[in-house]
KELO-846278 format. One line per 10 residues: number of its first residue (from 0); for each residue x, y, z of N, C-alpha, C. Coordinates in steps of 0.2 Angstrom, whole numbers, m for minus. Atoms other than C-alpha are relative to their C-alpha. Layout:
NUM> X/Y/Z/X/Y/Z/X/Y/Z  ...
//
This chain:
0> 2/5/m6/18/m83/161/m2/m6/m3  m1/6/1/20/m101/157/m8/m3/3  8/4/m3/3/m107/168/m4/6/m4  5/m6/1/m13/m96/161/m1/0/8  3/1/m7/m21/m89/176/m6/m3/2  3/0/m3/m35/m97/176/2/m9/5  m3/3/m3/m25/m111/180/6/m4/5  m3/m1/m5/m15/m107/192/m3/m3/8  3/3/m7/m14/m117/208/7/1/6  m3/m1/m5/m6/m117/225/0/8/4
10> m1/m6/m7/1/m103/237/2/6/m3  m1/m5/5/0/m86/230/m1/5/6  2/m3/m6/3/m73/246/0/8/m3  0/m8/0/m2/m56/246/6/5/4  m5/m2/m6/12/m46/248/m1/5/3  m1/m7/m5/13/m34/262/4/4/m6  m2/m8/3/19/m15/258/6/2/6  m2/m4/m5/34/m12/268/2/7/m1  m1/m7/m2/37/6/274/6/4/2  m3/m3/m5/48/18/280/m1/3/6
20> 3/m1/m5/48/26/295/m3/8/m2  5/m7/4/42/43/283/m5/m2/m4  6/3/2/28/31/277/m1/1/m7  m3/1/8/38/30/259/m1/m8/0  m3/6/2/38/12/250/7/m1/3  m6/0/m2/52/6/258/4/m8/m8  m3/4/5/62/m3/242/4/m5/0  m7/3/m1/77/m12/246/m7/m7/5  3/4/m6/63/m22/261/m5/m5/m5  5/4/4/51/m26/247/4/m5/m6
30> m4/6/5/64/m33/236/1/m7/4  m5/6/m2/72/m44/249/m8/m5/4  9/4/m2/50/m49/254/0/m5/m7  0/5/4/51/m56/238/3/m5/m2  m6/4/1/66/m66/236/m1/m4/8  3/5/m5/59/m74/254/m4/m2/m1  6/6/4/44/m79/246/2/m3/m6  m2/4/4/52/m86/231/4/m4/0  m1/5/m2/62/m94/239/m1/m8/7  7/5/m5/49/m103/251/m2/m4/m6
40> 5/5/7/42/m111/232/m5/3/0  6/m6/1/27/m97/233/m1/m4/m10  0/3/6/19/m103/217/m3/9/m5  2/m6/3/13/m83/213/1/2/4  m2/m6/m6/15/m66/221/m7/4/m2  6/m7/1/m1/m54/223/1/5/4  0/m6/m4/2/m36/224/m4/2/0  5/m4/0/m9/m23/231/m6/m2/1  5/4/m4/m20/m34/240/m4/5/6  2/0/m9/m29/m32/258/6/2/3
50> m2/m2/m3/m14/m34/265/5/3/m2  m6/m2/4/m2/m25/254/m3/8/1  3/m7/m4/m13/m10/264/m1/5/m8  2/m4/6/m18/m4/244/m2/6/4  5/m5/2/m31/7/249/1/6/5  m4/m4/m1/m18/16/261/6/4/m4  m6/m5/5/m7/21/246/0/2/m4  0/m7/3/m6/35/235/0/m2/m8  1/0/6/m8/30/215/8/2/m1  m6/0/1/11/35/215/4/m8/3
60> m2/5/m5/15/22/228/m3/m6/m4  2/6/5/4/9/219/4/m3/m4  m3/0/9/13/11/201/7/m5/4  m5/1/m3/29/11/213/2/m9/2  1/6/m6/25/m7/224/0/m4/m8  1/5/4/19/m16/208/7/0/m5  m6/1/4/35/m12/196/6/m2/5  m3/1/m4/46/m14/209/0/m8/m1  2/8/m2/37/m31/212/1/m5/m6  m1/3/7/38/m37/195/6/0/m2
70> m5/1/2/54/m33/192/2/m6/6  m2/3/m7/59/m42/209/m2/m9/m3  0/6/1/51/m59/203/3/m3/m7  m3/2/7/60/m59/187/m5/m5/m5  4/5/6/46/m70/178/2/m6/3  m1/6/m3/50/m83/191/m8/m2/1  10/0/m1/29/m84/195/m3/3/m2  6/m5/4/15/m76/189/0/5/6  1/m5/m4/13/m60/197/m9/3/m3  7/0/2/m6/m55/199/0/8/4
80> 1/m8/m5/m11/m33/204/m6/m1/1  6/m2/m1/m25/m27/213/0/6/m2  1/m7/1/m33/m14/207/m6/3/1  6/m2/m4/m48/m10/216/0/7/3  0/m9/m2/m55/9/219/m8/m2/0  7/1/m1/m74/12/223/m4/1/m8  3/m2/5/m76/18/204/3/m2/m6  m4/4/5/m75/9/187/6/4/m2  m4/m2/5/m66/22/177/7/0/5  m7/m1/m1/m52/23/190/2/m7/1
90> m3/5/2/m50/5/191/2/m3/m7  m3/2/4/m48/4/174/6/2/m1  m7/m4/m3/m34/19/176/4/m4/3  m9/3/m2/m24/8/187/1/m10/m5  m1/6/3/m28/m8/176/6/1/m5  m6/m1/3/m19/m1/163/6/3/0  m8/m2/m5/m3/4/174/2/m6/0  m5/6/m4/m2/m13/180/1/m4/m6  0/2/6/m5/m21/161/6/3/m4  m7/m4/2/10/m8/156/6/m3/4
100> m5/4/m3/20/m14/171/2/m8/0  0/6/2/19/m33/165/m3/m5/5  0/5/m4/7/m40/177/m4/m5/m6  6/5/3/m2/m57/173/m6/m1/0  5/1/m2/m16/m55/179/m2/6/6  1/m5/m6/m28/m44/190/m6/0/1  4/2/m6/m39/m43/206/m5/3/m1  4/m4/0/m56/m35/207/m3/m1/5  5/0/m4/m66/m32/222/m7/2/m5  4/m4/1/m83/m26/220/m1/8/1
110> 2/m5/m3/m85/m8/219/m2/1/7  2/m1/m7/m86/1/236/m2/6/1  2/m7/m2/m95/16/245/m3/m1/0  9/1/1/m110/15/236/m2/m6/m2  3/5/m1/m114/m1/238/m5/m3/m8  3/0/4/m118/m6/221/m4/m8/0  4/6/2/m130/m21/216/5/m5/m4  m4/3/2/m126/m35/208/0/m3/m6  m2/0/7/m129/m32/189/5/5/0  m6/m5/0/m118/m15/194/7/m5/0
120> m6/6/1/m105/m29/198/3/m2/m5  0/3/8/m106/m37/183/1/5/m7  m1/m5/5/m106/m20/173/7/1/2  m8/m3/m3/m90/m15/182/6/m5/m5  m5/6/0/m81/m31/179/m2/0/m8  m2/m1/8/m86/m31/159/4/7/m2  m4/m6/3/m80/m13/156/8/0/2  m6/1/m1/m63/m17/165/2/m7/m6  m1/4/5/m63/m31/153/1/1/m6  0/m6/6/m66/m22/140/7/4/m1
130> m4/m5/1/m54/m10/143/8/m4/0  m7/5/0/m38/m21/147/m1/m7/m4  1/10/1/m35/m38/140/6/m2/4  m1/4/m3/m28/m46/154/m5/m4/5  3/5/m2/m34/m60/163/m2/4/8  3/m2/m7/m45/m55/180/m5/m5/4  3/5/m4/m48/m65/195/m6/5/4  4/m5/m7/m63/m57/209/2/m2/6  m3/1/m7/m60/m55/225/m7/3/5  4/0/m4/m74/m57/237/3/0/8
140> m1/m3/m6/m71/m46/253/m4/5/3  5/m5/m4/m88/m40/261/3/4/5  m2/m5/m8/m80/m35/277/4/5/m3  m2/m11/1/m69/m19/269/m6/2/m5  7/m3/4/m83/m17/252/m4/0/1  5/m1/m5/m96/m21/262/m8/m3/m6  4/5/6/m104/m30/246/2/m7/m1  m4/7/2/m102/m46/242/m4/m3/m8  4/2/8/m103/m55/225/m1/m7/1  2/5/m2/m112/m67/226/m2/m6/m6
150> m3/6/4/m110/m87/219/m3/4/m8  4/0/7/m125/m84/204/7/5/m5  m3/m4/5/m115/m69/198/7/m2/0  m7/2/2/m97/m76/200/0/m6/m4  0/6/5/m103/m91/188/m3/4/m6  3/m5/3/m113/m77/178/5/2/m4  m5/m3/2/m96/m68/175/5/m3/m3  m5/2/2/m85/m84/171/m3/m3/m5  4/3/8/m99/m90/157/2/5/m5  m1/m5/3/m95/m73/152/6/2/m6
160> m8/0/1/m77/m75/150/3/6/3  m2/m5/m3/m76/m59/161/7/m3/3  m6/0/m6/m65/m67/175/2/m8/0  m2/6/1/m56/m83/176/3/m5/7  m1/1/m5/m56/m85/194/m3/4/7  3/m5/m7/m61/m80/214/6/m1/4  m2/1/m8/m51/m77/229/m5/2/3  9/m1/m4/m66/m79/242/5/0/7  m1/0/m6/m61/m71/258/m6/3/3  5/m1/m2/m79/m69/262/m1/m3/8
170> m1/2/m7/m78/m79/278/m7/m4/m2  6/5/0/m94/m90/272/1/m5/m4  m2/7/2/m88/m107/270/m5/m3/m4  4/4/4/m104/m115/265/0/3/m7  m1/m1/8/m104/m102/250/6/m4/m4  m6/2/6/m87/m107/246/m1/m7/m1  2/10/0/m91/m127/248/m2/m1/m8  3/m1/8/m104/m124/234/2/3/m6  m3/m1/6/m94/m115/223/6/m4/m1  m4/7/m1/m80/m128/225/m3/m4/m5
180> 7/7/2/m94/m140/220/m1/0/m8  1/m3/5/m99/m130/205/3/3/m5  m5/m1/3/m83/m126/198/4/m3/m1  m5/5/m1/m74/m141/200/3/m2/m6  m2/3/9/m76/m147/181/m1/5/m3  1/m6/5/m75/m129/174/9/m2/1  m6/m1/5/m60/m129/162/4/8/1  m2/m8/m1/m48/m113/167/m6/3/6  3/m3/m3/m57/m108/182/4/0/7  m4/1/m4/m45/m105/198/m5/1/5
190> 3/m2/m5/m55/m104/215/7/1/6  m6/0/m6/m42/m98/230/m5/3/5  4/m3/m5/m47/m95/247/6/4/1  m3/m3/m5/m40/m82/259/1/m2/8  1/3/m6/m43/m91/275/3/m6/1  m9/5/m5/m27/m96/283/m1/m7/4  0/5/m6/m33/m107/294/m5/m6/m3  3/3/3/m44/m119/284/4/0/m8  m5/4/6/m30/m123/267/0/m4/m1  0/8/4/m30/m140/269/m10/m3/m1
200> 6/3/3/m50/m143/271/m2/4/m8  4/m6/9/m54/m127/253/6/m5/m4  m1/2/2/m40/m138/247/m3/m6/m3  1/5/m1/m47/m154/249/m7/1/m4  8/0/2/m65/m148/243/1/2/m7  m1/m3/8/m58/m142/226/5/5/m2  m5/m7/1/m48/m125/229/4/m2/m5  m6/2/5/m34/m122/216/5/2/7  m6/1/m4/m25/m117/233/m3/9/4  1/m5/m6/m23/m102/246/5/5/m2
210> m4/m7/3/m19/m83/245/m1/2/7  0/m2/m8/m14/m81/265/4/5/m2  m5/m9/m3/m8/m62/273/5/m6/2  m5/2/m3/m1/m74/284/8/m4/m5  m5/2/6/10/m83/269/7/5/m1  m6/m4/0/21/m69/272/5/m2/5  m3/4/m6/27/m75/289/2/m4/m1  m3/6/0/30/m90/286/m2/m5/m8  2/5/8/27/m97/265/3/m6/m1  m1/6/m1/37/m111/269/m3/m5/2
220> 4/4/m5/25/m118/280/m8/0/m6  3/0/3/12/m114/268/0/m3/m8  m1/4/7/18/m121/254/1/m9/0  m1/8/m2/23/m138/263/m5/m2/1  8/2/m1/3/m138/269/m5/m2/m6  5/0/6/m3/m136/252/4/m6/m4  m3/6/4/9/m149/244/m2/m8/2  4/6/m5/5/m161/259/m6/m1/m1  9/4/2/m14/m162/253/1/m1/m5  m1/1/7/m9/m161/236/1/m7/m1
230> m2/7/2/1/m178/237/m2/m3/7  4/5/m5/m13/m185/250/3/m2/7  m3/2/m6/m2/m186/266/m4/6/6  2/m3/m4/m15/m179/277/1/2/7  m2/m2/m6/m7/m181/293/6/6/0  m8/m3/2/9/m172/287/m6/8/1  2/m5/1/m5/m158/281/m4/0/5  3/m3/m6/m17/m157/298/6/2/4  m4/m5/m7/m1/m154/308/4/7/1  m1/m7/3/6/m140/297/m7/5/m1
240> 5/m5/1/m11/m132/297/m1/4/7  1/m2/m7/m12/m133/316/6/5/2  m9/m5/m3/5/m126/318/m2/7/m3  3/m8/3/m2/m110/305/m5/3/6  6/m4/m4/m16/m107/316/1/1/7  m3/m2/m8/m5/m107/332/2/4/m1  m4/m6/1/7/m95/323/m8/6/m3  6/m7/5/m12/m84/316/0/4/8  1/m3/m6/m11/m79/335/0/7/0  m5/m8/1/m1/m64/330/m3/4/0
250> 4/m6/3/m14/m56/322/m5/2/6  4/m1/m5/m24/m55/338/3/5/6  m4/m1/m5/m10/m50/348/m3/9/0  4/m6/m1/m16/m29/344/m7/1/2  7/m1/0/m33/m32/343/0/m3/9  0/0/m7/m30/m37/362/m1/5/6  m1/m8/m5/m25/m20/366/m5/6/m2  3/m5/1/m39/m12/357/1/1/m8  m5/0/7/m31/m12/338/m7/m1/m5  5/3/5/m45/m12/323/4/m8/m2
260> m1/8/4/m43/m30/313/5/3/m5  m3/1/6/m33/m21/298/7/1/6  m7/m5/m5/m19/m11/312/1/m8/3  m2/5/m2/m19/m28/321/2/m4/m6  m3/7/3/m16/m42/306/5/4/m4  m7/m2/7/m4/m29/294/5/1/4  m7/m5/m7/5/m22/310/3/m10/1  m4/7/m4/7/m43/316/3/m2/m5  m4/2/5/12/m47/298/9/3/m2  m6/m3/1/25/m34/297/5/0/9
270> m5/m1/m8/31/m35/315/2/m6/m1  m5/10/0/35/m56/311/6/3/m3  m6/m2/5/45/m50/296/7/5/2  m7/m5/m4/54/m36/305/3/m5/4  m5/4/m4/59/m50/317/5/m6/m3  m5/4/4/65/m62/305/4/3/m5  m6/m5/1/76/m47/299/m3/0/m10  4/m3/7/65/m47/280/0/7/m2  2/m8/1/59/m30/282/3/5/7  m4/m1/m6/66/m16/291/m4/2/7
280> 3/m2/m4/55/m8/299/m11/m3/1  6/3/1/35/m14/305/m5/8/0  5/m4/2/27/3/300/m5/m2/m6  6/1/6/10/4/293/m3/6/m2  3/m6/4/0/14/281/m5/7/6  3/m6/m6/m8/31/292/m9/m1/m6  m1/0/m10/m19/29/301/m1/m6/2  m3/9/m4/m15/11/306/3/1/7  m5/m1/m6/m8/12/323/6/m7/m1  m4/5/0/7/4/324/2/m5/7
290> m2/6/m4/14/m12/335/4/4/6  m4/m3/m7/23/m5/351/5/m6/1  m7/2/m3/39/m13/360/m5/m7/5  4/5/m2/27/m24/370/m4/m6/m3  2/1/7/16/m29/356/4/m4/m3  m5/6/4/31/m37/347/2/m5/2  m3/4/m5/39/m45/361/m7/m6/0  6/6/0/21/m57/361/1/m2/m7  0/4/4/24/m60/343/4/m2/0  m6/4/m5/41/m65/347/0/m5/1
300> 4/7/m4/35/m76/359/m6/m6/m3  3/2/5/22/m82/347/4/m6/m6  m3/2/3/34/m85/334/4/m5/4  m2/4/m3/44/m94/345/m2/m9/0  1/7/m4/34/m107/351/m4/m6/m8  m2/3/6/33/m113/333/3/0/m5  m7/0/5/49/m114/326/2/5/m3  0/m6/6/49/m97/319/6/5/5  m4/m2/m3/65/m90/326/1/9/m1
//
């Protein structure tokens, strides 16, 4: 990897997990997901994410999706793994899978289930250090861990030299503001958000750039929004953000009919992709309910009404 990761800037999407309809990696779909994102200018690819539906696949499946993925980007981008399980010792187990399969780098939630505190935190993330030496970003996602790590300890852990960056999909701006603030003149520190619909302001506030589900949809759009604040043409970048947040509709389109949040936004992501012929099929991990015939037709329609044929 030519960039280290901590940094690493710009548009790095979580890739989706596509499936068969026997709810196998589907291979051939994931290959052709990556060569749509690299060829969109994706400046990195993260497997085994949120939306790469991890925490519905099998430790064979994992190993499966990340070699696959690594080979698929050829060493054109940095490739980063999640490897997030409720318990250290088994997150080290997939570290050193994904450290054998040549990632550059990898994801850490915070432990989940039991709710650990936040020197546990901090214990977790040195013993994965410890044990791999690859470089480790954190990923703050209260909503499925149900923990959050919080700023002191993600400044705590980069004095450390634990981790050398954050995706903040917490949904609490003003945190991220401050950490922005407060990492702006750290040397090697990447901050990325998750939060699709605000890239050009976490841009603008310091971010090293954006880790959108939605980026699977459409990475072109988000690469041209993040380049647009880059090189200061901010009307260029509010009208490509607003156009994103027109197309983020999709993800609401299940949750309409009843859908949780993950069945709604992994099912809207894999139902664009099936329609712009990517992937084959829009199944997702069980028990996700899937997108119905009606359902799709509204992302269609969706996609449509902003250029997304």
């Amino acid at each position: 990897m030519a960039t280290p990761l901590g940094q690493l800037a710009g548009i790095i999407p979580p890739v989706a997990t596509p499936m068969t309809e026997e709810h196998e990696v589907d291979v051939p779909s994931l290959e052709r997901l990556v060569a749509f994102l690299l060829d969109a200018g994706v400046h990195g690819l993260f497997f085994l994410g949120s939306t790469s539906e991890t925490a519905l696949l099998t430790a064979h499946q994992r190993e499966q999706v990340l070699a696959v993925g690594v080979a698929a980007a050829g060493g054109l981008v940095p490739v980063i793994a999640g490897v997030s399980d409720p318990g250290t010792a088994s997150v080290i187990e997939h570290a050193r899978v994904a450290a054998r399969l040549g990632a550059d780098g990898l994801v850490l939630t915070a432990p989940f289930y039991l709710k650990p505190n936040q020197a546990e935190i901090v214990a977790h993330f040195r013993a994965v250090r410890a044990a791999v030496d690859v470089p480790i970003l954190a990923y703050d996602i209260p909503v499925f861990v149900s923990t959050k790590i919080e700023r002191r300890t993600v400044l705590a852990m980069a004095d450390e030299g634990l981790i050398v960056g954050l995706k903040d999909s917490s949904g609490d701006e003003t945190n991220f503001r401050l950490l922005a603030a407060e990492t702006r003149e750290r040397a090697g520190f990447a901050l990325f958000t998750g939060a699709e619909l605000l890239v050009d302001a976490a841009v603008r506030a310091g971010a090293s750039g954006s880790v959108p589900g939605l980026g699977n949809v459409d990475p072109a759009g988000f690469v041209h929004l993040y380049d647009a604040v880059v090189a200061g043409d901010l009307d260029t970048a509010r009208r490509e953000q607003e156009r994103l947040c027109h197309l983020f509709a999709i993800v609401q389109v299940g949750m309409a009919d009843g859908m949780t949040l993950a069945a709604s936004a992994f099912g809207a992501f894999k139902t664009a992709l099936m329609l712009r012929g990517v992937i084959a099929t829009n199944v997702v991990g069980r028990p996700l309910t899937r997108y119905d015939a009606p359902q799709t037709r509204r992302v269609q329609e969706i996609m449509a009404e902003v250029g997304l044929a």
